[in-house]
N, C-alpha and C positions, 0 to 999 in steps of 0.2 A: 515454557509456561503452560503451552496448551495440552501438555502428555501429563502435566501434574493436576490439573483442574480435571481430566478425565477418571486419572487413580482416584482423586478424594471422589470423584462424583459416584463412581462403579464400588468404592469402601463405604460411603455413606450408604447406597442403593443396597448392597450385602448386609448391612448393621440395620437396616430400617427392618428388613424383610426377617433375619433370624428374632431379633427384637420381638417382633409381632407375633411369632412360633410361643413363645417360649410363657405366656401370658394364657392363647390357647391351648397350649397340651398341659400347662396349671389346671386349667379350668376343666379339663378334660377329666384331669385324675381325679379331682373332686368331685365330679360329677358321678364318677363309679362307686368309690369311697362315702357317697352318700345314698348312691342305689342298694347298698348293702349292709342286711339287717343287723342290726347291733347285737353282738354277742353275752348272753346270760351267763354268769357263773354263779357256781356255788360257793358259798362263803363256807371253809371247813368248818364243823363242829367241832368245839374246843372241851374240854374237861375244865370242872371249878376250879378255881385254884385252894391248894392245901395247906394246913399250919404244915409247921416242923419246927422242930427241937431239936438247934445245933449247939456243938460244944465249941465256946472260943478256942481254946486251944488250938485247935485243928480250923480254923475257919479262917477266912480273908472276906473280906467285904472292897471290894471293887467298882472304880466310880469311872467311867468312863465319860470324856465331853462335855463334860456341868461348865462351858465356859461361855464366854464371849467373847466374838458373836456367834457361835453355835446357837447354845442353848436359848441366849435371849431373844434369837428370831422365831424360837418357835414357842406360841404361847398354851400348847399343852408340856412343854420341858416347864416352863417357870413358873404353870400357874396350879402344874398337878406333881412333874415328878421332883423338882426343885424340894418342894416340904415334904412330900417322901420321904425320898432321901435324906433331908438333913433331919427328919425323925428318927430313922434307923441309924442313921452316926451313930446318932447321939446315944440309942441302945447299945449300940456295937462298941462305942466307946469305953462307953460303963464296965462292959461287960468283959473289957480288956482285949477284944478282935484286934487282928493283923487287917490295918487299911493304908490300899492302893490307888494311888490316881492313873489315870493314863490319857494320853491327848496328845496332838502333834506339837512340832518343834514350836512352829507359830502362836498358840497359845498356852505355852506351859505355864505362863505367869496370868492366866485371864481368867482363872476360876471364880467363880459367883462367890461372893462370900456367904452365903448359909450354908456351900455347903464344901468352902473353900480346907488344904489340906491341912494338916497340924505340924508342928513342928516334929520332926523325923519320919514322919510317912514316908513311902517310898511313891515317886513317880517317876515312871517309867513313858519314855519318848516312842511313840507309838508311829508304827511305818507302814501299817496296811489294816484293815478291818478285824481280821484276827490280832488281835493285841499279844499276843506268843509269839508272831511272825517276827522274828528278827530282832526278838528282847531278850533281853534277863527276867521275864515274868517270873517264866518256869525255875529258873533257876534260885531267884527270890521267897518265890512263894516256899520250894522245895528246901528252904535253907529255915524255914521256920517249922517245918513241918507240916505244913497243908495240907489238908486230904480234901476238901471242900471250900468252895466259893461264890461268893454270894452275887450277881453279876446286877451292875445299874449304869443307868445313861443313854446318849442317846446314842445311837437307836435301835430299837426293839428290831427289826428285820435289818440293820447292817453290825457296828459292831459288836452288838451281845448275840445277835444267833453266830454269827461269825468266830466268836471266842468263846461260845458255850461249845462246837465244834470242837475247838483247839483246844479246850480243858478236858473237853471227854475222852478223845485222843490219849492225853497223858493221866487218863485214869482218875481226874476230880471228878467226883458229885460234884454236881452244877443246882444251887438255885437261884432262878430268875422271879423278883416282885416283879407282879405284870404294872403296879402302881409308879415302879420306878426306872421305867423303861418303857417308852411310848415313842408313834413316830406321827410323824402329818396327817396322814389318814388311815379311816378306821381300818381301811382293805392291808395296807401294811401291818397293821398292829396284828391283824388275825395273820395274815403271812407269816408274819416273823414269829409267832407263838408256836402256830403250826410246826414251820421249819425247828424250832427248838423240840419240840416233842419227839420228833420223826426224824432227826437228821442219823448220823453213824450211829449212834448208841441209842436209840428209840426207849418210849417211853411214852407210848401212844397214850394208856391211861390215866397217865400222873399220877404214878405210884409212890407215893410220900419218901424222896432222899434214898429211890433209886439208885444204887452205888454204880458210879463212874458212867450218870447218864443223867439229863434234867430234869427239874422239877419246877411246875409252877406253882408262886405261891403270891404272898401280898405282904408288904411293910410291915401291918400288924398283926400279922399271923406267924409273922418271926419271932422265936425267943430262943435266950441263950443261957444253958446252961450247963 
């Protein structure tokens, strides 16, 4: 009994004293971590975005993440790109456009209804931020003849820069509404635009529909004809 009451005493004596370490070398790092001046960046300089005149035929209009709980946690998706979007459907609709959803397994039944899918839309089970990775996108879209696509959802710096990437790639015109595709904050939003302008196929100036390189533009600057 008296060799076990010495273990716990000399385990207790070891646990008290690292214990006490590990509170100070915290305090420590913050202490540096606040000695040191906060870092300024430059916000890139963006170009306006631009009309364009697409032809349905060759067009898709792609909706990426319009679900819940995605898009309802974030109340720039539901309160700016949600009516976007379900504006331009409703154009692209009219106008006879090829529209795609895409979303993970977990919410393929949670789409918002303004701007939820129509009966035969294609949706496609999405398996990584590029929405091409590991689908029938390309295949889909190429089965209609696609040459251009319209990219919205959320979000502006994960999946639309990420599959404006993977569309340029296989050679679509890419256009992104900045209205219909926004992230938490502002510093994202200008990232993700950035990255779409500048990524493989550049398009630093936003040269209006660009062939097989992005373009930005805005909900009501799209018309089809």
């Amino acid at each position: 009994m008296t060799l076990i009451r010495i273990v716990l005493l000399i385990s207790g004596l070891v646990f008290t004293v690292y214990a006490g370490e590990a509170p100070a070398q915290s305090s420590a790092l913050g202490s540096f971590a606040a000695s040191r001046p906060l870092l300024t960046l430059q916000m890139p300089v963006l170009p306006e975005p631009v009309p364009v005149a697409l032809k349905p035929a060759t067009t898709a209009l792609l909706v990426f993440d319009i679900v819940d709980p995605i898009c309802k946690a974030q109340p720039k998706c539901t309160g700016v790109m949600v009516p976007a979007i379900a504006s331009l459907l409703a154009h692209a609709r009219k106008a006879g456009v090829f529209v795609v959803y895409s979303t993970r397994a977990a919410t393929i039944s949670k789409w918002l209804p303004e701007v939820a899918p129509a009966v035969g839309d294609p949706i496609i089970t999405s398996y990584a931020q590029d929405r091409f990775y590991n689908t029938d996108l390309d295949k889909t879209l190429k089965a209609k003849g696609i040459t251009t696509v319209i990219l919205t959802g959320w979000k502006i710096n994960g999946s639309v820069v990420y599959t404006s990437v993977g569309a340029t790639l296989r050679d679509y015109t890419v256009v992104v509404p900045e209205d219909a595709s926004l992230a938490t904050t502002d510093y994202e939003v200008a990232i993700g635009l950035f990255q779409i302008l500048n990524q493989n196929s550049a398009n630093a100036t936003n040269e209006p529909l660009k062939a097989k390189a992005s373009t930005l533009s805005r909900t009501d600057m799209i018309t089809f004809q």
